[in-house]
Rosetta silent file (secondary structure, phi, psi, omega in degrees, C-alpha in Angstrom):
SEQUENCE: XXXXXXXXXXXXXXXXXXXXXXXXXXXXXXXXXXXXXXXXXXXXXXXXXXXXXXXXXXXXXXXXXXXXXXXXXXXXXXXXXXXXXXXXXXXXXXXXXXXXXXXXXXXXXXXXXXXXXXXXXXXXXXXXXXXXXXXXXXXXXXXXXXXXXXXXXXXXXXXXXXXXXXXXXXXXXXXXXXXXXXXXXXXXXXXXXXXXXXXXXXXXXXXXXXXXXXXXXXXXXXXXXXXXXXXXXXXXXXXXXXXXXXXXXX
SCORE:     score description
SCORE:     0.000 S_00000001
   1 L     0.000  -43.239 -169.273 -139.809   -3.401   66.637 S_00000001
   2 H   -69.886  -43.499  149.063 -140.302   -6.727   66.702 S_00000001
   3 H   -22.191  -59.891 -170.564 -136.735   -7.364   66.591 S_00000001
   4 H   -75.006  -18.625 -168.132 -135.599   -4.886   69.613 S_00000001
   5 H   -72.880  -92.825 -158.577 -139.011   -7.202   71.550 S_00000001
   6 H   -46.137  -38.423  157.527 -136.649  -10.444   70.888 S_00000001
   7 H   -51.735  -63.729 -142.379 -133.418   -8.818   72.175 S_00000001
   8 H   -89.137  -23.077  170.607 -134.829   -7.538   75.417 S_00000001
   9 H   -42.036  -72.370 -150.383 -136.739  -11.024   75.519 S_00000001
  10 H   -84.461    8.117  157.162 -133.588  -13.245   75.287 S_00000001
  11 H   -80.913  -22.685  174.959 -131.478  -10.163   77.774 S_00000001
  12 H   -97.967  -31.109  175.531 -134.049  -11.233   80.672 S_00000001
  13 H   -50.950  -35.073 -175.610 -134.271  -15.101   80.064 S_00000001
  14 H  -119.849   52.988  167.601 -130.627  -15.046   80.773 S_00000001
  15 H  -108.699    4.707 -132.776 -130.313  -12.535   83.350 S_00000001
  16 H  -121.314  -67.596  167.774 -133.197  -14.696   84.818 S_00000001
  17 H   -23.367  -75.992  156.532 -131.038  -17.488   83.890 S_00000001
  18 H   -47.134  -52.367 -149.756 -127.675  -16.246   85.667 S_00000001
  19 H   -65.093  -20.258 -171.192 -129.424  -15.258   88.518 S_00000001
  20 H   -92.327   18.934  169.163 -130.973  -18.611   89.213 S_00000001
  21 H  -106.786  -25.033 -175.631 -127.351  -20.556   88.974 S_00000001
  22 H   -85.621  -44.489  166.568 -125.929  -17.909   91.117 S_00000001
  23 H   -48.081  -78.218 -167.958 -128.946  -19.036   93.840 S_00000001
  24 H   -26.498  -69.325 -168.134 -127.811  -22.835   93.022 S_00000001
  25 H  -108.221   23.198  143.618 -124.736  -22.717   93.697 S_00000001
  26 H   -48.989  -44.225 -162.202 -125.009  -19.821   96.639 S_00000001
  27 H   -93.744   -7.321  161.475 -126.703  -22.307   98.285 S_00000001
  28 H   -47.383  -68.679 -174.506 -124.329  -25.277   97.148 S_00000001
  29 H   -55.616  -35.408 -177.638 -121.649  -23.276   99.436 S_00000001
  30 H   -71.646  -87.524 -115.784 -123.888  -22.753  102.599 S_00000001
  31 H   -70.980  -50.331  179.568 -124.788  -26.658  102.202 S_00000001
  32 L   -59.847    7.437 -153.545 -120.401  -27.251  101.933 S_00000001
  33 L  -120.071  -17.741  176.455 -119.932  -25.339  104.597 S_00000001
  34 H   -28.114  -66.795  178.879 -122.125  -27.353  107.130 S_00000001
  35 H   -37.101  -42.951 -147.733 -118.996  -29.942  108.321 S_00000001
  36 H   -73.198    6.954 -177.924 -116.750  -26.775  109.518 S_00000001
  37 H   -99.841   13.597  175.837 -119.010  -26.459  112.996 S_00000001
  38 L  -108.378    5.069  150.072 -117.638  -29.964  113.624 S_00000001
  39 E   -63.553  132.773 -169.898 -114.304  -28.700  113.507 S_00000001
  40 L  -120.186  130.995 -149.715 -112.911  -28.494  117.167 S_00000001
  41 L   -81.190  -25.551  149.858 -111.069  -25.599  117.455 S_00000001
  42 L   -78.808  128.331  165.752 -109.130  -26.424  120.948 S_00000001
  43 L   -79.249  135.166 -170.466 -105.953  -28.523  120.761 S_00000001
  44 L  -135.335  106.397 -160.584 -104.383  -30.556  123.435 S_00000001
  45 L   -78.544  156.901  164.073 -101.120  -31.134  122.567 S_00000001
  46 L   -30.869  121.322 -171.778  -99.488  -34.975  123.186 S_00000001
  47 L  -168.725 -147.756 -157.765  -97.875  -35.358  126.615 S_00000001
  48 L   -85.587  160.558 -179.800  -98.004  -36.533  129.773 S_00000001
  49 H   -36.842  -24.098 -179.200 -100.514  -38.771  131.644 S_00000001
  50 H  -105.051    6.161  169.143 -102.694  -35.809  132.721 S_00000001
  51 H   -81.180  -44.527  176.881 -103.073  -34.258  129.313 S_00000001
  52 H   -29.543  -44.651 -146.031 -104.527  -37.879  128.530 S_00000001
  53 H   -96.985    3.544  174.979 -106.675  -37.739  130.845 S_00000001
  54 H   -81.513  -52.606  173.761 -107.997  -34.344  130.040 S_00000001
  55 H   -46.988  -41.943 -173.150 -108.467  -35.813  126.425 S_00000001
  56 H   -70.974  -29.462  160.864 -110.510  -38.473  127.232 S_00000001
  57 H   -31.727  -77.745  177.723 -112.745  -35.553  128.923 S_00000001
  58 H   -30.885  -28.584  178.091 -113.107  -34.717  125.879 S_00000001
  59 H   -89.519  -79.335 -177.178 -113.876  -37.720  123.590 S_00000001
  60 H   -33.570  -47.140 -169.509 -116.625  -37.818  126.427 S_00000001
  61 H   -67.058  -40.341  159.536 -117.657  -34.558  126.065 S_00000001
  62 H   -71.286  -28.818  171.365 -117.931  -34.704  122.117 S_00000001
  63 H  -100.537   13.006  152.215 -120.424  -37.418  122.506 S_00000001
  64 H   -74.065  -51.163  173.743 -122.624  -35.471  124.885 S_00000001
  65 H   -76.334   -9.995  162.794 -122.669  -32.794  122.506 S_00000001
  66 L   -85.829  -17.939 -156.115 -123.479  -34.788  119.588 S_00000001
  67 L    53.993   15.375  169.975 -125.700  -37.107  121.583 S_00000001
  68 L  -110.610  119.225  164.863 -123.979  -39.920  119.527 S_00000001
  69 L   -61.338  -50.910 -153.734 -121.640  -42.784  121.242 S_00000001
  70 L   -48.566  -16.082 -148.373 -120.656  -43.443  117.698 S_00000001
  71 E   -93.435  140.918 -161.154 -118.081  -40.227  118.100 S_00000001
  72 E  -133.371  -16.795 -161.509 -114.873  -43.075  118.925 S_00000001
  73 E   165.493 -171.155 -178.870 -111.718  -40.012  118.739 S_00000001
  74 E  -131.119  161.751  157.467 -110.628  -37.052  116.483 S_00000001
  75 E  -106.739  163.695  160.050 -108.202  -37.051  113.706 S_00000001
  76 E   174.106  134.483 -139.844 -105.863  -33.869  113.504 S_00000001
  77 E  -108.915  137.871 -177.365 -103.679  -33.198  110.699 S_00000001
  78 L  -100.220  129.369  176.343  -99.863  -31.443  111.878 S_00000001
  79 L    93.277    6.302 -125.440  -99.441  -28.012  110.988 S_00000001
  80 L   161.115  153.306 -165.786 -102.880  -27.127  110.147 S_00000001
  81 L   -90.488  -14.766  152.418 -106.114  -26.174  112.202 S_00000001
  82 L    -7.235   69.241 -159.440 -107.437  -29.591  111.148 S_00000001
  83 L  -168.958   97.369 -174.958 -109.008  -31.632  113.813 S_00000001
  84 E  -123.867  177.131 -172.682 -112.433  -33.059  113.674 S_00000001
  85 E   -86.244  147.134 -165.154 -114.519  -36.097  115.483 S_00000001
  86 E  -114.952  155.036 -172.789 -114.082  -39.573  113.904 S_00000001
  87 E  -138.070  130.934 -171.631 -117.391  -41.345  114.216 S_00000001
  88 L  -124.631  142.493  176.677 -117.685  -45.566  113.503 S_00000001
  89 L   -96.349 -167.615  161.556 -121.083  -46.760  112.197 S_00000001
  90 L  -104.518   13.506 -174.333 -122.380  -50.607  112.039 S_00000001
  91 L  -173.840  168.010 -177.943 -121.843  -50.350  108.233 S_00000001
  92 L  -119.063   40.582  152.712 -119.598  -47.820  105.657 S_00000001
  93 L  -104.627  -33.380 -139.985 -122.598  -46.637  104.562 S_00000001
  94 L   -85.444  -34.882  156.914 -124.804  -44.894  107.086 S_00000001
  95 H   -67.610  -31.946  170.806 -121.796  -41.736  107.362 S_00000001
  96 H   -57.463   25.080 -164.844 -121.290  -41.201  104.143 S_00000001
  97 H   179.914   55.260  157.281 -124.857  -39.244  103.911 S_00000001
  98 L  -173.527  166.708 -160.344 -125.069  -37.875  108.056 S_00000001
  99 L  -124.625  147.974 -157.396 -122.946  -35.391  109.591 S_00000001
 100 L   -54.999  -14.806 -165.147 -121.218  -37.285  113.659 S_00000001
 101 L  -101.254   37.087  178.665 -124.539  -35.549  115.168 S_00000001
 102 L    48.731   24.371  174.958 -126.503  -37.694  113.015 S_00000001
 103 L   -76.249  136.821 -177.217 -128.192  -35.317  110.930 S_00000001
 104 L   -69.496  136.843  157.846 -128.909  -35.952  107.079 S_00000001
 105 L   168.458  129.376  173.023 -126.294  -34.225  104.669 S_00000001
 106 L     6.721  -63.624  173.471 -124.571  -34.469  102.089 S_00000001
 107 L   -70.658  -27.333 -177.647 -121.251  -34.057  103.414 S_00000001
 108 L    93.376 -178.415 -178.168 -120.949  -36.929  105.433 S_00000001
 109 L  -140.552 -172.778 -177.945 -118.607  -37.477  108.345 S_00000001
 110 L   -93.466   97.011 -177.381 -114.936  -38.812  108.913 S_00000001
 111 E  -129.415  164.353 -158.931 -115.583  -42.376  109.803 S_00000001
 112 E  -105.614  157.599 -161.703 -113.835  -45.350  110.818 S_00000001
 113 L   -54.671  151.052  141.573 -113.988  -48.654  108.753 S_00000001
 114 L   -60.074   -5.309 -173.310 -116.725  -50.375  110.800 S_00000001
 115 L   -89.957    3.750 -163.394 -114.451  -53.805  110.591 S_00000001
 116 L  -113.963 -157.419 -168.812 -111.560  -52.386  112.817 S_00000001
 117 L  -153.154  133.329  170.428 -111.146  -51.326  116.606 S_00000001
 118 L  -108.800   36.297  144.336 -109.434  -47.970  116.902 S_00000001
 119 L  -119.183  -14.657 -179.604 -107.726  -49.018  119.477 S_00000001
 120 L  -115.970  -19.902  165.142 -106.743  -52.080  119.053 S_00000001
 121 L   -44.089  142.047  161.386 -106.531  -52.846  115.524 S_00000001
 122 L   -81.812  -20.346  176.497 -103.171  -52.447  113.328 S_00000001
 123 E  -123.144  159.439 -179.789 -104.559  -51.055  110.731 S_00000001
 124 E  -136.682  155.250 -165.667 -107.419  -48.493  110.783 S_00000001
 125 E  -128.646  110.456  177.483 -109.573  -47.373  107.339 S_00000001
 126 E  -107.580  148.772  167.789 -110.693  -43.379  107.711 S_00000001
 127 E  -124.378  159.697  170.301 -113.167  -42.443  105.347 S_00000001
 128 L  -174.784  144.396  158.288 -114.485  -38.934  104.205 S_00000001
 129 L   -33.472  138.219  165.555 -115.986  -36.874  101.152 S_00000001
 130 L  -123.951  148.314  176.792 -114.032  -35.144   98.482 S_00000001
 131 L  -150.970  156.430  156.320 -114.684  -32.466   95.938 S_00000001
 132 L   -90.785   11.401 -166.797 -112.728  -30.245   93.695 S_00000001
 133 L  -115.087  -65.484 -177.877 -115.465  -27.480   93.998 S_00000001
 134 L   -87.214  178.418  149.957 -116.596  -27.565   97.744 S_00000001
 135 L   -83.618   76.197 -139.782 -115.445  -27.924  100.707 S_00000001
 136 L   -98.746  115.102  146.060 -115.971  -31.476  101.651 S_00000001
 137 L    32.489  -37.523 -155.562 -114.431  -33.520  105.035 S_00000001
 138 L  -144.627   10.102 -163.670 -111.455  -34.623  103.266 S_00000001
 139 H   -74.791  -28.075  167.270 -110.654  -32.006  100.291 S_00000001
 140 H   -25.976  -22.182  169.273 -107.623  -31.271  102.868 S_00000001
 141 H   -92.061  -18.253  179.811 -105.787  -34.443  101.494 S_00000001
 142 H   -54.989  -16.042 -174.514 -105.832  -32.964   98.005 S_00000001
 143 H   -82.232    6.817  140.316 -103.016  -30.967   99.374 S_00000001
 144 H    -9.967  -70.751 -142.058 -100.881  -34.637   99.577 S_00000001
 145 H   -66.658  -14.069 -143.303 -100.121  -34.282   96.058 S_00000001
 146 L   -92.953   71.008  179.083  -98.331  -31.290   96.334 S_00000001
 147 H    -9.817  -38.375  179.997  -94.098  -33.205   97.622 S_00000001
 148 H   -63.156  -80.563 -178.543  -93.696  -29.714   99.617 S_00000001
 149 H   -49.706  -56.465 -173.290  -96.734  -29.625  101.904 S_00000001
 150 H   -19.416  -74.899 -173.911  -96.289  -33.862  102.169 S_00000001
 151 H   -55.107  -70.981 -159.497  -93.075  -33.072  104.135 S_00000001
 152 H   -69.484    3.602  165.437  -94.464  -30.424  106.343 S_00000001
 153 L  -132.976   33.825  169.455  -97.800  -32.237  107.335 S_00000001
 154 L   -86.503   26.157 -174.315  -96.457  -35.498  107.502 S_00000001
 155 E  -101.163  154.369  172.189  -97.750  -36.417  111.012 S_00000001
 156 E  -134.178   92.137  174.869 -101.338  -37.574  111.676 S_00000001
 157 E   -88.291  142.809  169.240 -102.772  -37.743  115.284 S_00000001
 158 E  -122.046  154.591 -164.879 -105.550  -39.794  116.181 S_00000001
 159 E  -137.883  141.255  169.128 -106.891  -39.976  119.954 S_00000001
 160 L  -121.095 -167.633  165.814 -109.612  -41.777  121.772 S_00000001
 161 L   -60.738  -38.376 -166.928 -110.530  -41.936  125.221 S_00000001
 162 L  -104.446    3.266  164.640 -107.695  -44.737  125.892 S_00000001
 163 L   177.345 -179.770 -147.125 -104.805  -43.496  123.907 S_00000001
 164 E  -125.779  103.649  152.237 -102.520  -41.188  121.554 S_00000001
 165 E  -125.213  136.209 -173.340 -101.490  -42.310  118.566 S_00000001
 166 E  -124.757  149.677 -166.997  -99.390  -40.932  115.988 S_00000001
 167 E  -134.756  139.857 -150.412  -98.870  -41.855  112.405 S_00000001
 168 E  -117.432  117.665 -170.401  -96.152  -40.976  110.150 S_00000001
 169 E   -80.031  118.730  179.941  -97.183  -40.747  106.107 S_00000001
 170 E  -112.549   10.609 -165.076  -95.141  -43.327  104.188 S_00000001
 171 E  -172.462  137.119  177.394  -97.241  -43.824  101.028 S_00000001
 172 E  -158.944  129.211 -156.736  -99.495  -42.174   98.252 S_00000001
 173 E  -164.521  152.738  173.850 -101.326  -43.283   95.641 S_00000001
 174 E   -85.362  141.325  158.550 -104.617  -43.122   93.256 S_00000001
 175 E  -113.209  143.112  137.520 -106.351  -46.592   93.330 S_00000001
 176 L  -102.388   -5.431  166.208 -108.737  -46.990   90.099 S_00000001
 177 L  -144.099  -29.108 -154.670 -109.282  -51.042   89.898 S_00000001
 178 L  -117.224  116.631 -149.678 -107.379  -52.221   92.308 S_00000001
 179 L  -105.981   17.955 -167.642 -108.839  -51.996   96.148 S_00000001
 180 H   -69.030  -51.447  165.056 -106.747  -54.381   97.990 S_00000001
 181 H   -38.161  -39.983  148.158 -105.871  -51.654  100.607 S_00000001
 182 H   -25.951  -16.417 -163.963 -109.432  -51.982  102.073 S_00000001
 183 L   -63.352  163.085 -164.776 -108.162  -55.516  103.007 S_00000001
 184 L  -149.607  -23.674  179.788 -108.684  -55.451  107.083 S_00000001
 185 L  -107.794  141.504  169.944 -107.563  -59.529  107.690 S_00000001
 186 L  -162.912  157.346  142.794 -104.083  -61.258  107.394 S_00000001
 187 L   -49.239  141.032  179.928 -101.743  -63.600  108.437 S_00000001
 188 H   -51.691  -33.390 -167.543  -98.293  -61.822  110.073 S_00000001
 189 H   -95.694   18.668 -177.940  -96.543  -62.497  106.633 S_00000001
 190 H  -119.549  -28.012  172.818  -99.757  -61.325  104.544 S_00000001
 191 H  -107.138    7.638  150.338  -99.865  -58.008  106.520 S_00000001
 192 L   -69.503  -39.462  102.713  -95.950  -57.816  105.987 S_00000001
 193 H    39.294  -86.710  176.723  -96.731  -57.831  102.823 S_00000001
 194 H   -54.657  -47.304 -134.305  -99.724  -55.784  102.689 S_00000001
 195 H  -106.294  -62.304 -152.841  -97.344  -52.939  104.396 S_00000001
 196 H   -64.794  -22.484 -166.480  -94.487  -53.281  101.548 S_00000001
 197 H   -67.731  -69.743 -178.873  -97.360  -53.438   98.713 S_00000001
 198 H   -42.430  -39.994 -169.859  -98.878  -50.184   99.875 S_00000001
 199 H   -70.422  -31.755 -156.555  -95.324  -48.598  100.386 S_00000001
 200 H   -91.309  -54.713 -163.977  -94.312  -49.737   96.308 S_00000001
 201 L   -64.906   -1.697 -170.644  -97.423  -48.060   95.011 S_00000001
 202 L   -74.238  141.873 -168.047  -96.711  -44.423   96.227 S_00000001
 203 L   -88.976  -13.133 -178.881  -96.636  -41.968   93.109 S_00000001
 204 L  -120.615  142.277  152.437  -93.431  -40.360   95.729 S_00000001
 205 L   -88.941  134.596 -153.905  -90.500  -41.982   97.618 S_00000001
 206 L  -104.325  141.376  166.402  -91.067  -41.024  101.033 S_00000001
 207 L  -117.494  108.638  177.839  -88.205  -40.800  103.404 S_00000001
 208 L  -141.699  151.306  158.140  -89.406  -42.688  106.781 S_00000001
 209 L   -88.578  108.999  158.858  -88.013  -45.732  108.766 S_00000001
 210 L   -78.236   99.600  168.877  -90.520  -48.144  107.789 S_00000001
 211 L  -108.000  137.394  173.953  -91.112  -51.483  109.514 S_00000001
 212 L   -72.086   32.786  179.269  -93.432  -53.673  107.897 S_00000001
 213 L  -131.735   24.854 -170.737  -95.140  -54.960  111.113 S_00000001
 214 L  -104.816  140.743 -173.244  -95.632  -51.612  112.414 S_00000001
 215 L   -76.417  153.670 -143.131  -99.398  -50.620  112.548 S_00000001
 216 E  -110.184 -161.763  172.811 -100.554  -48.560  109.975 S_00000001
 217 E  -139.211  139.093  163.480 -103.360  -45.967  109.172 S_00000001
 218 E  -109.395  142.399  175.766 -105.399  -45.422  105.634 S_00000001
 219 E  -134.131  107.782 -177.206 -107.040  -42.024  104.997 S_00000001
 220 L  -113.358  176.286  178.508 -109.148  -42.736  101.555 S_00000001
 221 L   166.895  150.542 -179.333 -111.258  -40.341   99.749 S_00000001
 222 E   -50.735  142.389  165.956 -112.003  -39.276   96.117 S_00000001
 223 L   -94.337  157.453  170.810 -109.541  -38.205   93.841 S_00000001
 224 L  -117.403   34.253 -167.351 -109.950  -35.015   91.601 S_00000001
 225 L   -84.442   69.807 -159.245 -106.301  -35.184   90.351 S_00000001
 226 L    -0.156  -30.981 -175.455 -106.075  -34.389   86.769 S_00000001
 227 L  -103.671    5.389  148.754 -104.204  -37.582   85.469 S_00000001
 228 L  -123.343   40.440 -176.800 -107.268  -39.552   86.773 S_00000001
 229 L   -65.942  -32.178 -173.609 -110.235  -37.747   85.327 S_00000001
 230 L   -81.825    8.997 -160.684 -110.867  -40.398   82.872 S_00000001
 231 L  -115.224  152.161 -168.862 -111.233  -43.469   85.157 S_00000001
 232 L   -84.954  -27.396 -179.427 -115.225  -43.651   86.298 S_00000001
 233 L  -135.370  137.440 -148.896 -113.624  -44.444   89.729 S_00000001
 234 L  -159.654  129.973  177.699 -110.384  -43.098   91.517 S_00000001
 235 E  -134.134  159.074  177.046 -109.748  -42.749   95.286 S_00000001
 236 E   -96.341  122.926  172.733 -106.868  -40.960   96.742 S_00000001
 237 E  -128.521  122.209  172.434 -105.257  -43.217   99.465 S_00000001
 238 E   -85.790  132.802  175.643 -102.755  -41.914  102.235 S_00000001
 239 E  -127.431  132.654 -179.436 -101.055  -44.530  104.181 S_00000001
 240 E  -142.235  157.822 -175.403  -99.328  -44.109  107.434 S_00000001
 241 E  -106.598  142.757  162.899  -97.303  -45.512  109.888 S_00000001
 242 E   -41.614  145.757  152.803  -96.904  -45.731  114.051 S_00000001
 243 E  -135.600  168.326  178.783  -94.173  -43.701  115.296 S_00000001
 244 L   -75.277  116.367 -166.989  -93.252  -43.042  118.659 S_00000001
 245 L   -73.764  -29.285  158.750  -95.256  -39.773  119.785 S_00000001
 246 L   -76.795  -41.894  163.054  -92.388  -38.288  121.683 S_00000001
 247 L   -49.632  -53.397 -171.108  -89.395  -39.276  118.948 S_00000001
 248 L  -116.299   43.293  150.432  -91.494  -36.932  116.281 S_00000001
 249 L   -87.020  125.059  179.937  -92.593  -34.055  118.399 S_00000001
 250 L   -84.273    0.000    0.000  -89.912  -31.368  117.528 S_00000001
């Protein structure tokens, strides 16, 4: 008797057990799923002066609806439904932990280095959460690794109120010690440099016309990739280049 008591004991501790891991991480996914109402689901494709100026509506319009100035552009990823608000802080902390309408969470937002100008800078620093489990801001670059998708998403636009820019992916790579892409100051022949350094380290040869003085874009973000699990720290960094916005529209 006492026996059949200790079965049916230890069958409800871990039905008891399951069920409260199955809450945990139900409510893990509603928490991952927060970012996707900051996804903007109309596109305005690159054109002529009066699409511009319909964009820049728009940039305006996202920071009415956020109530945050901080919202500076969107990114959006080619080929994909991709396209969210880029947000720049006074520091590259204060997004990593708020969502652009300045709400506490987890996920974080897509933010711009605070040390750059995204319009005037050459190089711009995007930042954003990663996970292999949720759906995080940025798990959308894990699909990088994959040489197939690379070629078919290699364009990146980013837009502000005052212009269109498009960036063409020339370079991919895990960093685990060495952070010199964060670098944001140079000399012309230190960001020449800078350009071919990034371009050497790519785990693929890319086929783009590369100039090194052409301004570039970084997209960093954790890696989960299996051949860096053992390093305590490993970011996935995408590097990209200007292109002419009309040359690589098809």
């Amino acid at each position: 008797m006492k026996k059949h008591k200790k079965i049916i004991f230890l069958v409800v501790l871990l039905l008891i057990i399951g069920l409260s891991l199955f809450g945990f991480f139900s409510y893990k996914n509603v928490k991952s799923n927060e970012f996707k109402k900051f996804i903007i689901n109309d596109t305005i494709e690159v054109g002529n002066q009066e699409e511009k100026d319909i964009y820049k509506e728009e940039i305006t319009s996202l920071q009415n609806e956020y109530n945050n100035q901080d919202v500076v552009g969107t990114i959006e990823i080619e080929n994909t439904d991709y396209k969210v608000p880029i947000v720049q802080g006074n520091d590259n902390k204060f997004y990593l932990s708020h969502l652009p309408n300045k709400e506490y969470s987890i996920m974080g937002s897509i933010f711009l280095d605070y040390r750059v100008n995204i319009n005037a800078s050459r190089k711009l620093l995007i930042y954003g959460h990663n996970s292999k489990i949720y759906d995080m801001p940025f798990k959308i670059l894990e699909n990088y690794y994959d040489i197939d998708y690379l070629n078919s998403h290699k364009y990146v636009d980013i837009k502000t109120k005052e212009k269109v820019k498009r960036y063409e992916i020339f370079s991919l790579y895990v960093a685990t010690s060495d952070y010199k892409y964060m670098n944001v100051k140079f000399t012309d022949s230190e960001y020449q440099e800078h350009v071919k350094y990034l371009q050497d380290k790519s785990m693929y040869e890319i086929n783009t016309n590369l100039d090194y003085n052409d301004d570039i874009l970084i997209l960093q973000t954790c890696s989960t990739h299996k051949d860096y699990l053992k390093y305590k720290k490993k970011y996935l960094v995408i590097a990209f280049h200007e292109v002419n916005v009309k040359e690589s529209v098809n």
